[in-house]
C-alpha positions in Angstrom: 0.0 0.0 0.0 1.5 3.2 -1.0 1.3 6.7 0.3 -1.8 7.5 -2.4 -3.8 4.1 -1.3 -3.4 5.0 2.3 -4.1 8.7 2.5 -7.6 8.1 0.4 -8.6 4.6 2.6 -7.8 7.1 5.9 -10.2 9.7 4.0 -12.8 7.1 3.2 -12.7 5.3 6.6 -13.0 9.0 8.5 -16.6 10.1 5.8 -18.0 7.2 6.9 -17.1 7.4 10.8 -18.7 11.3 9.9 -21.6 9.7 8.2 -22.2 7.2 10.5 -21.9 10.3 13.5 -24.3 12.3 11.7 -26.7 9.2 11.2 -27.0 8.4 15.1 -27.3 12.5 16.2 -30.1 12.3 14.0 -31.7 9.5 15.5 -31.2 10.5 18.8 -32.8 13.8 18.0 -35.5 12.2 16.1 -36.4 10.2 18.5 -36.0 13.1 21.8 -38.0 15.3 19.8 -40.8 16.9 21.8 -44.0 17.0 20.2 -46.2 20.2 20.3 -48.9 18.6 22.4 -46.2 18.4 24.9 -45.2 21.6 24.7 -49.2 22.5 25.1 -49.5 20.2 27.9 -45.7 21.8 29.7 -46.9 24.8 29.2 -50.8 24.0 30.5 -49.0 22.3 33.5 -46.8 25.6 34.0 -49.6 27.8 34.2 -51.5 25.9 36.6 -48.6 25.6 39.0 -48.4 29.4 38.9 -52.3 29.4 39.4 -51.9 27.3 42.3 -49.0 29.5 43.7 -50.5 32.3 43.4 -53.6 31.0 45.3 -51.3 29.4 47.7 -49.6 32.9 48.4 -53.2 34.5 49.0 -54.3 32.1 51.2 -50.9 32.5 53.4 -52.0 35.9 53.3 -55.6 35.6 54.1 -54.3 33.1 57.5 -51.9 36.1 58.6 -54.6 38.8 58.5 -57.0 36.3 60.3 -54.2 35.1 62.4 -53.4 39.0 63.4 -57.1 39.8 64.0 -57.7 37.2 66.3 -54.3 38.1 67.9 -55.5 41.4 68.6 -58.8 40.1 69.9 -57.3 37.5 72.4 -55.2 40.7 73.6 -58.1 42.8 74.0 -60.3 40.0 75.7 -57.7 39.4 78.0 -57.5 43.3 79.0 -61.1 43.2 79.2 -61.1 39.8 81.2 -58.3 41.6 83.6 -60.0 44.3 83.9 -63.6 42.5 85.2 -61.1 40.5 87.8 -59.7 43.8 89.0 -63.5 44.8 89.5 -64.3 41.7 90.8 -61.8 42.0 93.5 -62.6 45.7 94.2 -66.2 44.6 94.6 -65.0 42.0 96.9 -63.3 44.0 99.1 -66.0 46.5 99.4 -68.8 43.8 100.6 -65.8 42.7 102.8 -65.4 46.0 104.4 -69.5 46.5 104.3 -69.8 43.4 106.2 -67.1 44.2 108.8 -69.2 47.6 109.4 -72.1 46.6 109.6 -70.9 43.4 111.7 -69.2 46.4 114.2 -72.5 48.2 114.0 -74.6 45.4 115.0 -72.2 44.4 117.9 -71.9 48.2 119.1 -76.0 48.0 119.6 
């Protein structure tokens, strides 16, 4: 085999490693291809996640205003509830200090 002989079996040996390169990127892509309906159904599914974010995020929001109101309701219930006890004990004190006078009263008779 002379120079010639080689140098054009090395050519024709490396077009058909090309060829045969070319051949299988096209099957692979041919065959990873996405359809449209997926794309339709990718991009349906990707709206719909976003839907349900965005739903998601308003009702986080909705439980922190609801969560803050009642918040602010078990505060003021509790100033209210301390405030009844205060009176309560007041009241207490007074028909404690009524009965001691009129107890004094009645044993000063």
């Amino acid at each position: 085999m002379n120079r010639t002989e080689f140098i054009t079996a090395t050519a024709i040996v490396l077009f058909i490693a090309f060829c045969l390169g070319w051949f299988a990127n096209w099957l692979v892509h041919r065959f990873t291809r996405v359809s449209a309906s997926d794309v339709g159904e990718l991009e349906k599914m990707a709206k719909l996640l976003h839907e349900a974010e965005e739903e998601r995020d308003a009702a986080v929001s909705a439980q922190r205003d609801s969560e803050a109101a009642l918040r602010s309701q078990l505060s003021q219930t509790e100033a209210e509830l301390r405030a009844a006890m205060d009176g309560l004990r007041d009241a207490r004190r007074e028909a404690e200090e009524l009965r001691t006078f009129i107890e004094r009263k009645n044993l000063g008779n």
